[in-house]
N, C-alpha and C positions, 0 to 999 in steps of 0.2 A: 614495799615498805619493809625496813629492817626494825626490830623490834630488841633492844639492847638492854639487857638486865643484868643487875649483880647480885647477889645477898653476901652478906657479910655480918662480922662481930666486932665489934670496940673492943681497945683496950680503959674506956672508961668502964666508971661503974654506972649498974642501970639507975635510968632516972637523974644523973648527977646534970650537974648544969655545963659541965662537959663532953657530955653527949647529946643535951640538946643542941649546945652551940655547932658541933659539927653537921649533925644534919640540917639545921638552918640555914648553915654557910652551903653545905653539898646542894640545896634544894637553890640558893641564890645565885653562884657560882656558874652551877651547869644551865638553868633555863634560861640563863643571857648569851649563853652563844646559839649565834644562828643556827638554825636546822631543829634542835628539840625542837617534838613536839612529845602532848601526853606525858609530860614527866610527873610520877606520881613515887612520894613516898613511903616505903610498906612497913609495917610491923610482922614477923613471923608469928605466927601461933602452934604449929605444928611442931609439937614434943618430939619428934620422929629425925632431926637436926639439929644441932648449936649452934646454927644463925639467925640474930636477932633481929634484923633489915633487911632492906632492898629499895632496890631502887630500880624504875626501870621507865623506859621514856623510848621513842619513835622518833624516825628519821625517813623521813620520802623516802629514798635509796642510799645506793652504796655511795657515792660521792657525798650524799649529805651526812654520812658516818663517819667517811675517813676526814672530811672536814671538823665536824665535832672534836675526832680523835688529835690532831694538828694543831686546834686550835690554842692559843696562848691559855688564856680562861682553865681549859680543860687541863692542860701540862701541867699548869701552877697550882690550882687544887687538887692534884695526885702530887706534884710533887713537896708539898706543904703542908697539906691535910692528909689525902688517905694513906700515903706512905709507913708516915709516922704514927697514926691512931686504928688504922683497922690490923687487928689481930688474924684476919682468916678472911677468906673470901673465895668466891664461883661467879665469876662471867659467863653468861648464856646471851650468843644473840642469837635471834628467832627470823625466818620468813614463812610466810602464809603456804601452808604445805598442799601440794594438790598432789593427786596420785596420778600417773597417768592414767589415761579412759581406755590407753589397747590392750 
């Protein structure tokens, strides 16, 4: 399971109706292509950054990521929406970490 997060900051202002509409569209967008799962929208609270979101959602493995990533869907809303509207951002993708036992 790969585990694919972002956080990020708008260039709207907070609360504007142009920052809802983007992460409605992000939240629409990304969970109709195959492979998400667990796609969940986040609010930051931690004073400790200047990113406002995240976003972050699951995929079986590495083929159902790089699928996501290729996908039409996914191209068009980076290359549409987050391009032009997110001011900053950090991608983290994640696997279930085991230490070796030797």
């Amino acid at each position: 399971m790969i585990r694919h997060t972002v956080v990020f900051r708008l260039v709207h202002a907070p609360s504007s109706a142009e920052e809802a509409d983007f992460l409605a569209e992000a939240e629409r967008a990304l969970t109709g292509i195959p492979g998400v799962q667990r796609f969940e929208r986040l609010r930051e609270v931690s004073p400790t950054n200047g990113f406002t979101f995240g976003l972050s959602m699951e995929f079986a493995d590495a083929d159902a990521y790089a699928a996501y990533n290729d996908h039409p869907a996914h191209r068009a809303f980076v290359q549409d929406r987050w391009v032009p509207e997110v001011a900053e951002f950090q991608e983290i993708d994640y696997i279930a970490y085991a230490p070796d036992a030797s």
